[in-house]
C-alpha positions in Angstrom: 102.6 96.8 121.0 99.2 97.5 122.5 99.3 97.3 126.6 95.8 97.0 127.9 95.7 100.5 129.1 95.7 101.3 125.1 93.1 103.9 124.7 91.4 101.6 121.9 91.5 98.5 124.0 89.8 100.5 126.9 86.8 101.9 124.4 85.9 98.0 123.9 86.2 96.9 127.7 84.6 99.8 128.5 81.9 99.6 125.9 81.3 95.2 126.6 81.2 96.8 130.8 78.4 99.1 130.3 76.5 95.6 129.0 77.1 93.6 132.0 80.4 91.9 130.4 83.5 91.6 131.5 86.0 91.0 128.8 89.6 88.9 129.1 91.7 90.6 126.7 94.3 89.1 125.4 97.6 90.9 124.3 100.2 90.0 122.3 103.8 90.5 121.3 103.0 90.3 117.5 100.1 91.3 115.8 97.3 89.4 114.7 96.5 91.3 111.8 95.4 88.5 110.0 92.7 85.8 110.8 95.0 83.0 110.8 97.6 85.0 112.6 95.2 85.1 115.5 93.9 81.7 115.0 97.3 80.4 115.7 98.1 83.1 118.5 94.9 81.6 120.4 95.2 77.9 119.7 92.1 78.1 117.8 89.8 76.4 114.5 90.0 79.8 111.6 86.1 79.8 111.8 86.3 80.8 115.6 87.9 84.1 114.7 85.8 87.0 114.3 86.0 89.5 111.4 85.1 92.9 111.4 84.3 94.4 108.2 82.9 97.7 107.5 80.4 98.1 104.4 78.9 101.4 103.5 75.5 102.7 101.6 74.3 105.8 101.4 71.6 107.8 104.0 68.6 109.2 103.8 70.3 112.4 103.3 73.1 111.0 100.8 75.6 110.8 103.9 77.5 107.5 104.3 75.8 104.7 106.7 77.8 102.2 108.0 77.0 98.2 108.2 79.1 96.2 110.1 79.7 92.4 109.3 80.6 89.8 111.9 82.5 87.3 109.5 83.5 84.0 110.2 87.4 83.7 109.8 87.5 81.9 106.2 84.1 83.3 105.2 83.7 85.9 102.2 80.8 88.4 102.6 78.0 87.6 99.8 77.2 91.4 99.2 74.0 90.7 97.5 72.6 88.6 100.4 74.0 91.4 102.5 71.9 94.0 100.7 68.7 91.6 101.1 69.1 91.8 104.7 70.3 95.6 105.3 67.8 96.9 102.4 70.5 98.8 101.1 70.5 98.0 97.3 73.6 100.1 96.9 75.9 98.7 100.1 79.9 98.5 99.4 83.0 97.5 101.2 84.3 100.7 102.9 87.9 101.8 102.3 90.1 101.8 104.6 89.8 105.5 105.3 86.1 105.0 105.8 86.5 102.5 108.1 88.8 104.3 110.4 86.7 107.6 110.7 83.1 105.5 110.8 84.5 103.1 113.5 87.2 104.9 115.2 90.1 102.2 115.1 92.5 101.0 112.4 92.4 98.3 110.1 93.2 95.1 111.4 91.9 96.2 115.0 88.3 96.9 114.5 86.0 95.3 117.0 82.5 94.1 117.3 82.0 96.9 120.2 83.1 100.4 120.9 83.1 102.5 117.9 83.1 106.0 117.8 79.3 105.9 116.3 76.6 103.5 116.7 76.9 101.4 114.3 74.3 98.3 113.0 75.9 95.3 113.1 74.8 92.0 110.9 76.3 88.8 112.4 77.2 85.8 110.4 75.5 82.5 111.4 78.3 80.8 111.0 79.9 81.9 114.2 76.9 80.1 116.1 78.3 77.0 115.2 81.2 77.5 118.1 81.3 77.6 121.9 83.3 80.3 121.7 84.7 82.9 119.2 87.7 85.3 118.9 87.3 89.5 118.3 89.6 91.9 117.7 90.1 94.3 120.8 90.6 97.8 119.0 94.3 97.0 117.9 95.9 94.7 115.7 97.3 92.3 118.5 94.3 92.6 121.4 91.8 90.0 120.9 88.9 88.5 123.2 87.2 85.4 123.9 83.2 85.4 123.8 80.7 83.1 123.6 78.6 83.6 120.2 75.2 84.5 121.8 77.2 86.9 124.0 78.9 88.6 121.1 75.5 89.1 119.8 73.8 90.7 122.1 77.0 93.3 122.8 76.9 94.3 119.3 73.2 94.3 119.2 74.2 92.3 115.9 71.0 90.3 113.6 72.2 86.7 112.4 72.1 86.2 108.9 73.5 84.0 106.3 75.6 86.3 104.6 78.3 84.3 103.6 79.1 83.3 100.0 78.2 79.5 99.5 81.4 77.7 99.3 81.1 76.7 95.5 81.2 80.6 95.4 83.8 81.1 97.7 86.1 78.7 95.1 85.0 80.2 92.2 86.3 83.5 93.8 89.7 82.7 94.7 89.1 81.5 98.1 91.5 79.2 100.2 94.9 80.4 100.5 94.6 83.9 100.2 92.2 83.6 103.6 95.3 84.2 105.1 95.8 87.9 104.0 92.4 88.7 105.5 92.9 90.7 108.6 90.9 89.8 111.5 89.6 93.3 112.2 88.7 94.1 108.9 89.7 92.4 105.7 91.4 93.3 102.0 88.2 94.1 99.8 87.6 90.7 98.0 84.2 90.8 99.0 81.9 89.8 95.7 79.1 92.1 94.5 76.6 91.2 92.0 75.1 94.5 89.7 71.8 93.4 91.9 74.1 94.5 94.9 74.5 97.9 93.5 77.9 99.4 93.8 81.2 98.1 94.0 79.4 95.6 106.0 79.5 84.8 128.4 82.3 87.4 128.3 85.7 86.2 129.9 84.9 83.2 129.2 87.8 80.8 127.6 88.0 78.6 125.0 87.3 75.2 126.0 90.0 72.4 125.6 87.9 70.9 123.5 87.8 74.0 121.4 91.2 74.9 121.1 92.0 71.1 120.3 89.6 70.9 117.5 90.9 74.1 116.2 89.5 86.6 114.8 89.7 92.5 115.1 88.3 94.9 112.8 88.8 94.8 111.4 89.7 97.2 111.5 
């Protein structure tokens, strides 16, 4: 179990104080590996819950560059919309190997913030639809509140629509399996096309309102 001392948890509280932001971290007992694990864990809707997930393409120099989606808890990345937006006709899901050494933390833990290497983030608009959203806080069972616009600007993130349309998302095997995505970073499932190239106020509560109506990695 993670205490909030944990050298990963520090990295993002540390990282979200240099910005101004004080982060409530959350840790608990049992992981919250995947997004509905920490849906649950919080009291929250699955679409609150923030999931990190590290694509790759290569550099100017052939050296890997990472891209790192902010995903919407039951969204699937659309990798061909995601290459649109990066310009990186050849972008991929990382493996979990390249996650850890791009990012710095382990699957399932990955945050927004933090990583061992800047790192350009792409957020999905989705999350805007929220007053608040749920991150993973470097391990598997730390997580954080933040408002949307808040998360944004910590991650230096761009909003996009990259997630598959849901007729997509069905087609692809979407719905039950949602629940074996891990907050900080999820299974590949992601769908490319061949235009995609090869196989991406801080402390601040959920409202009641929130949690009635109702993330980490990624790593």
């Amino acid at each position: 179990m993670a205490h909030p001392d944990h050298p990963a948890v520090r990295r993002v509280v540390e990282a979200a104080a240099r910005k101004g932001v004080e982060l409530e971290v959350t840790i608990f007992s049992e992981s919250t590996h995947t997004a509905e694990d920490a849906a649950r864990a919080v009291g929250a809707e699955l679409g609150q819950i923030v999931k990190s997930l590290v694509f790759v393409a290569l550099g100017a120099e052939r050296e890997l560059e990472p891209v790192l989606c902010l995903v919407s808890g039951p969204n699937r990345v659309d990798v061909a919309q995601l290459a649109a937006v990066t310009g990186k006709a050849d972008i991929r899901r990382a493996t979990a190997r390249e996650a850890n050494e791009l990012t710095g933390y382990v699957i399932g833990g990955i945050p927004p913030i933090g990583h061992a290497r800047p790192i350009r983030a792409v957020m999905d608009d989705d999350l805007t639809r929220f007053t608040t959203v749920w991150a993973a806080a470097g391990t598997p069972n730390a997580v954080f509140p933040v408002p949307p616009a808040t998360l944004r600007i910590l991650a230096n993130a761009t909003v996009a629509p990259i997630a598959e349309a849901p007729e997509d998302a069905r087609e692809a095997g979407v719905g039950s399996a949602q629940g074996e995505i891990p907050a900080g970073q999820a299974d590949s499932g992601e769908r490319a096309t061949p235009d995609a190239g090869a196989n991406a106020a801080a402390g601040t509560s959920p409202t009641p309102g929130a949690g009635a109506a109702a993330q980490n990695a990624g790593a």
